[in-house]
N, CA and C of each residue as an Amber inpcrd file, in Angstrom:
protein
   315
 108.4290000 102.5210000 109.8850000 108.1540000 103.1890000 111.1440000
 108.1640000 102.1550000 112.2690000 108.8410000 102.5200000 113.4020000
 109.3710000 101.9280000 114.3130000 108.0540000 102.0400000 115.6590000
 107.5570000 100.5790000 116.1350000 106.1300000 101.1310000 116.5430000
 106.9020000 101.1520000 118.3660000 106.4520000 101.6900000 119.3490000
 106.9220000 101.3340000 120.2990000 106.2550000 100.1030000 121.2190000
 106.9080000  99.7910000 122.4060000 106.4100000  98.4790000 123.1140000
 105.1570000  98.8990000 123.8610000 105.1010000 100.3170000 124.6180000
 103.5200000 100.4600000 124.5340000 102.3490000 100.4680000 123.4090000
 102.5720000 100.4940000 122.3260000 101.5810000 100.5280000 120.9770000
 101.3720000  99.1460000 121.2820000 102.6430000  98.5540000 121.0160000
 102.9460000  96.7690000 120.8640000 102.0010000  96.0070000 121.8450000
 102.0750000  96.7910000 123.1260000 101.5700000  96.4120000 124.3100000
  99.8950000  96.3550000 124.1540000  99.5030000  97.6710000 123.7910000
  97.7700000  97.4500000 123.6810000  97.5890000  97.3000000 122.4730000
  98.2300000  97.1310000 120.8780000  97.4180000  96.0010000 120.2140000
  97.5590000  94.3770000 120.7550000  98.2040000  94.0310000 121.8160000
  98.7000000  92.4950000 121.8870000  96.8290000  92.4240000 122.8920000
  96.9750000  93.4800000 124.1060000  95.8210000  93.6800000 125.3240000
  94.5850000  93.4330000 124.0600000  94.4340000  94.5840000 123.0000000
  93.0990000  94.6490000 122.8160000  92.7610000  92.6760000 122.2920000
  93.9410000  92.1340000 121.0890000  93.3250000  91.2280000 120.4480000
  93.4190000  90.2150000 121.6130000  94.1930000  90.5580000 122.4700000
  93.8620000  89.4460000 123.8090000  91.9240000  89.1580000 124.6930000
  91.9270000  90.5740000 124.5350000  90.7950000  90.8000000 125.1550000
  89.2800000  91.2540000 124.1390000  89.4360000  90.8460000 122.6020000
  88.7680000  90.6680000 121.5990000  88.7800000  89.1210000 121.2030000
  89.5600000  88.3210000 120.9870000  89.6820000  87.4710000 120.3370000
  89.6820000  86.2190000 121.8550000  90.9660000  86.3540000 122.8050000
  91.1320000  85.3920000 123.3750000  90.5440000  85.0660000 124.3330000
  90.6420000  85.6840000 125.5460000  90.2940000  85.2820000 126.5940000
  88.6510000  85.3880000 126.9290000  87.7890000  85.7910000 125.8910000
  86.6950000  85.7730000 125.3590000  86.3730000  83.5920000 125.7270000
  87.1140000  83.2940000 124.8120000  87.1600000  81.6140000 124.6210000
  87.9980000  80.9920000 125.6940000  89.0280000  81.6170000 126.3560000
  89.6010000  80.9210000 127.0320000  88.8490000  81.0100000 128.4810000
  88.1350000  81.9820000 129.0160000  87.2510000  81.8740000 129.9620000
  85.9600000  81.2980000 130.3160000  85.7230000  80.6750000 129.2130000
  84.7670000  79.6480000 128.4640000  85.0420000  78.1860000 129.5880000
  86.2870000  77.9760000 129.4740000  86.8750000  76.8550000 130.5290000
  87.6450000  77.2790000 131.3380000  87.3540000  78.5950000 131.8060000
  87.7400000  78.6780000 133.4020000  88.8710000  78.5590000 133.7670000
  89.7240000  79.3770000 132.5830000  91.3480000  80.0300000 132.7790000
  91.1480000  81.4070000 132.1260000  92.2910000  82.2490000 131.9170000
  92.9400000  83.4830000 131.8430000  94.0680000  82.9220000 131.3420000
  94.0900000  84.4630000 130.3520000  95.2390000  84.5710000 129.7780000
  96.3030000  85.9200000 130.1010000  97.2440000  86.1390000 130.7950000
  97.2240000  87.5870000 130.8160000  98.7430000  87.7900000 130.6790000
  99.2910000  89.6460000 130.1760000 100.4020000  89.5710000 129.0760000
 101.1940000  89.5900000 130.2750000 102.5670000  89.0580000 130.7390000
 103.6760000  88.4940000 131.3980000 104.7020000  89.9080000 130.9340000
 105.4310000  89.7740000 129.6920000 106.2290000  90.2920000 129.7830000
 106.5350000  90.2760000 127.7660000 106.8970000  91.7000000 127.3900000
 107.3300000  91.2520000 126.0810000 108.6650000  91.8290000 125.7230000
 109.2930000  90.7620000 124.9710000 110.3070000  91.3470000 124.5660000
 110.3910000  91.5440000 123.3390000 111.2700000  93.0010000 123.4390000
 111.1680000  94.2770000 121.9330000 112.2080000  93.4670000 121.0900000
 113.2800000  92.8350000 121.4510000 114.6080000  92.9090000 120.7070000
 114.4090000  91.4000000 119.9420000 113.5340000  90.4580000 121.0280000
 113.2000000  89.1720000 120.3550000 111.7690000  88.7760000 119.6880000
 110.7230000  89.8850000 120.0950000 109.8340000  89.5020000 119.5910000
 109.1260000  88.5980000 120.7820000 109.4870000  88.2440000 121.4940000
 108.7160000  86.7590000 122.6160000 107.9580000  86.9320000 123.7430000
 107.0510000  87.5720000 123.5730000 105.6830000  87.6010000 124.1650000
 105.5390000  86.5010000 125.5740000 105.6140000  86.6520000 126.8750000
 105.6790000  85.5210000 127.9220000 103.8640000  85.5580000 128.5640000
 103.4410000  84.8050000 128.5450000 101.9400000  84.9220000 128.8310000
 101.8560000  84.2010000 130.4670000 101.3820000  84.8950000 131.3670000
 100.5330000  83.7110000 132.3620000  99.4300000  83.7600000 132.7790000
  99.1980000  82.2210000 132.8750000  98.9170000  81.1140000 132.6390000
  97.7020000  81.0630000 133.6580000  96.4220000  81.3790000 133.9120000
  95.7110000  81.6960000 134.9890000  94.5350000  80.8590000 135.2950000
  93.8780000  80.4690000 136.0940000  92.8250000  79.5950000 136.6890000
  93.0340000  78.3420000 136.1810000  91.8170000  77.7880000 135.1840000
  92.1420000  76.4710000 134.8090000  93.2260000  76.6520000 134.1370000
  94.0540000  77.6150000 133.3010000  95.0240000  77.3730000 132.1680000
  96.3770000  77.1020000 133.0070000  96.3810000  77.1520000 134.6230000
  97.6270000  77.1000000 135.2880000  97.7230000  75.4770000 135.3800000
  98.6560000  75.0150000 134.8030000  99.2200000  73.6190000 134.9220000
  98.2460000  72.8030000 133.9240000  97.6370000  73.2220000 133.1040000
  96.6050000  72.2080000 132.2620000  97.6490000  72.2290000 131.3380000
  97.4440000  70.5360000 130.8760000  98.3380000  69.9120000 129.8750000
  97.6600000  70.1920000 128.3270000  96.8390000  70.8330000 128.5390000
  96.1270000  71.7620000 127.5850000  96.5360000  73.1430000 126.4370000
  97.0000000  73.9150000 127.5980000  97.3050000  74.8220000 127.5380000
  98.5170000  75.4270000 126.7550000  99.6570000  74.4480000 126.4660000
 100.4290000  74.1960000 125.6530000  99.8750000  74.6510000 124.2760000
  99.0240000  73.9330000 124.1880000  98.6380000  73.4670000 122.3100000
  98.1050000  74.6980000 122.3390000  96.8370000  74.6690000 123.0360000
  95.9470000  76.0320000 122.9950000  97.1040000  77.1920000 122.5220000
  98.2520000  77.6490000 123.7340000  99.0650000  78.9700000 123.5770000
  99.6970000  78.7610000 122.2830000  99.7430000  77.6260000 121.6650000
 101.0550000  77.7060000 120.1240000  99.9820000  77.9720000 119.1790000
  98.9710000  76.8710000 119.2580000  97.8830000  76.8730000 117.8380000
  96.9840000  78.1360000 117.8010000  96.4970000  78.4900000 119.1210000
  95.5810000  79.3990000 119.4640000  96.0150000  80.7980000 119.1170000
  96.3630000  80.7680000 120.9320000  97.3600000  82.6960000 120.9480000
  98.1510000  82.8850000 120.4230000  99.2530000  82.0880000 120.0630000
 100.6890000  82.8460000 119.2910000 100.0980000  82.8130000 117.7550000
  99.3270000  81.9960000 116.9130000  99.0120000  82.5820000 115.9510000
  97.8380000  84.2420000 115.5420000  97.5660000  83.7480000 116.3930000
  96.2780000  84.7960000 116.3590000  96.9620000  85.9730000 116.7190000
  98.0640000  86.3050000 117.7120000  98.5090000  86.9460000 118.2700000
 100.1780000  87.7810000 117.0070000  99.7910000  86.1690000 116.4220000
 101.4560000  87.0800000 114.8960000 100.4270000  87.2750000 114.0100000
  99.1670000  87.2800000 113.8220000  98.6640000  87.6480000 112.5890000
  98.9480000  89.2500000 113.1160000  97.8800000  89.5570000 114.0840000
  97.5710000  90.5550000 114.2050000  98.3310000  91.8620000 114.6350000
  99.7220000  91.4960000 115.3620000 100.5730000  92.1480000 115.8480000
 102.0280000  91.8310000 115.1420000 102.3090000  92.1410000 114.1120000
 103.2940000  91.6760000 113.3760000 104.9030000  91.5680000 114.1970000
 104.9900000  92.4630000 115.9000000 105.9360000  92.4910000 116.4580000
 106.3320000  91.3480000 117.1230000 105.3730000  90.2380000 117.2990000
 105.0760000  89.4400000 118.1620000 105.8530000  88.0990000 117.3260000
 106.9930000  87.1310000 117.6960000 107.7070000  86.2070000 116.8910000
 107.3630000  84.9090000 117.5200000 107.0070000  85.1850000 119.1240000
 106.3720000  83.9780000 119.6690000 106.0750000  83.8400000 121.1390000
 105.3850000  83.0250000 121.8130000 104.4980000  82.8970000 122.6420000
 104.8510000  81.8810000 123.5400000 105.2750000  82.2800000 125.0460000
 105.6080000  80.8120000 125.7210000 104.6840000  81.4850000 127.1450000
 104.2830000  80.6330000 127.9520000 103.5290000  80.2420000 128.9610000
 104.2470000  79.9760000 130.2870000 103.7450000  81.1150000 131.4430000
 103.9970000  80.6880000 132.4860000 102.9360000  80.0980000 133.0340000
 103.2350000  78.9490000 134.8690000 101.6720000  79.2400000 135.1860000
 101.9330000  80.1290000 136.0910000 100.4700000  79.8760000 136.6850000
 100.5920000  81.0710000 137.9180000 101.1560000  80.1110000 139.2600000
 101.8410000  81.1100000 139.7900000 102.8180000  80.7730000 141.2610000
 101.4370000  80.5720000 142.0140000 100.6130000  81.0170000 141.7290000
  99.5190000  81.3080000 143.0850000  98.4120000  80.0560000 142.8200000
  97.8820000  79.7070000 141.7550000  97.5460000  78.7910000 141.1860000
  97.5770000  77.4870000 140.6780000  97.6990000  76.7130000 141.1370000
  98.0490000  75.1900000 140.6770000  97.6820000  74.0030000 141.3100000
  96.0710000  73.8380000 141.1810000  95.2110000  72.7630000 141.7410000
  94.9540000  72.0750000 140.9830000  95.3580000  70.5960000 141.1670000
  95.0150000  69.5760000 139.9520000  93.6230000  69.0760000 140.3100000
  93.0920000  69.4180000 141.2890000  91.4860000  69.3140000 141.6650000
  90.9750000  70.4840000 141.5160000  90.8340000  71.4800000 140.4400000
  90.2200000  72.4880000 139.8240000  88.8490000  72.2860000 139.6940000
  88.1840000  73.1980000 140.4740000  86.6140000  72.3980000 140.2120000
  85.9500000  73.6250000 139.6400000  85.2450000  73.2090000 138.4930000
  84.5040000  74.7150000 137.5350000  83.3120000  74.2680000 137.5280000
  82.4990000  75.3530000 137.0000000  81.3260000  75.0800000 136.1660000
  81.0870000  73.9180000 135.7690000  81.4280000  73.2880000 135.2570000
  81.4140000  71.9160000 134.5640000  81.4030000  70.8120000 135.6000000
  82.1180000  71.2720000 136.8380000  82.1000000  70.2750000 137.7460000
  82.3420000  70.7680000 138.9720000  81.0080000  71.2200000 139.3650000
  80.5250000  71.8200000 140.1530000  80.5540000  70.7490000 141.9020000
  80.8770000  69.9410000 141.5000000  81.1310000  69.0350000 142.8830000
  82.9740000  68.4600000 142.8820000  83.2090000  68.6920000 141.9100000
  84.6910000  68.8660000 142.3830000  84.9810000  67.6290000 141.9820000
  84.6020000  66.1360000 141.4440000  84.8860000  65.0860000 141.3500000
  86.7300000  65.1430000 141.3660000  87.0660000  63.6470000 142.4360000
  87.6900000  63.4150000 142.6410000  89.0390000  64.4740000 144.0830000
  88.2210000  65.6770000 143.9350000  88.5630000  66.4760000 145.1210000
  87.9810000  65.7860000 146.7380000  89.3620000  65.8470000 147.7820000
  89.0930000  64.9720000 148.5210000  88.5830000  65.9310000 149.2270000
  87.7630000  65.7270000 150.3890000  86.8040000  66.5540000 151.3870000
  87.7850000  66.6000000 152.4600000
């Protein structure tokens, strides 16, 4: 049985929003679904708050989301990362660093 790309679509949303971005908002990024394709399987994710431009985010999306994401959604063949157009401060200041170190005034 042939599932369609909306089914595809909210099991990818729910284990996104069960499993991932649960942890990935932990450090003050987002994960959110981009675009999927039916014919290849390739899931495009972006890449949001801290996760936009972190040299991080790489490992996280292969080891993290794209496995977690082919266990559970068998349609899913793999996982690549945009960031966000709107987003991309290498002086990201979070929780953790609440004065912004190294952000110039």
């Amino acid at each position: 049985m042939t599932r369609t790309k909306d089914q595809i679509l909210h099991d990818i949303q729910s284990v996104m929003e069960k499993y991932i971005n649960t942890t990935v908002a932990q450090h003050g990024g987002l994960v959110e679904i981009k675009e999927f394709d039916m014919e290849t399987g390739k899931l495009t994710m972006m890449m949001k708050g801290a996760c936009s431009g972190c040299a991080s985010s790489t490992v996280t999306l292969k080891l993290g989301v794209e496995n977690m994401l082919k266990h559970y959604v068998p349609e899913v063949n793999a996982v690549e990362g945009v960031d966000d157009p709107n987003f991309n401060d290498p002086y990201y200041t979070s929780w953790e660093n609440p004065g912004g170190w190294g952000k110039e005034e």
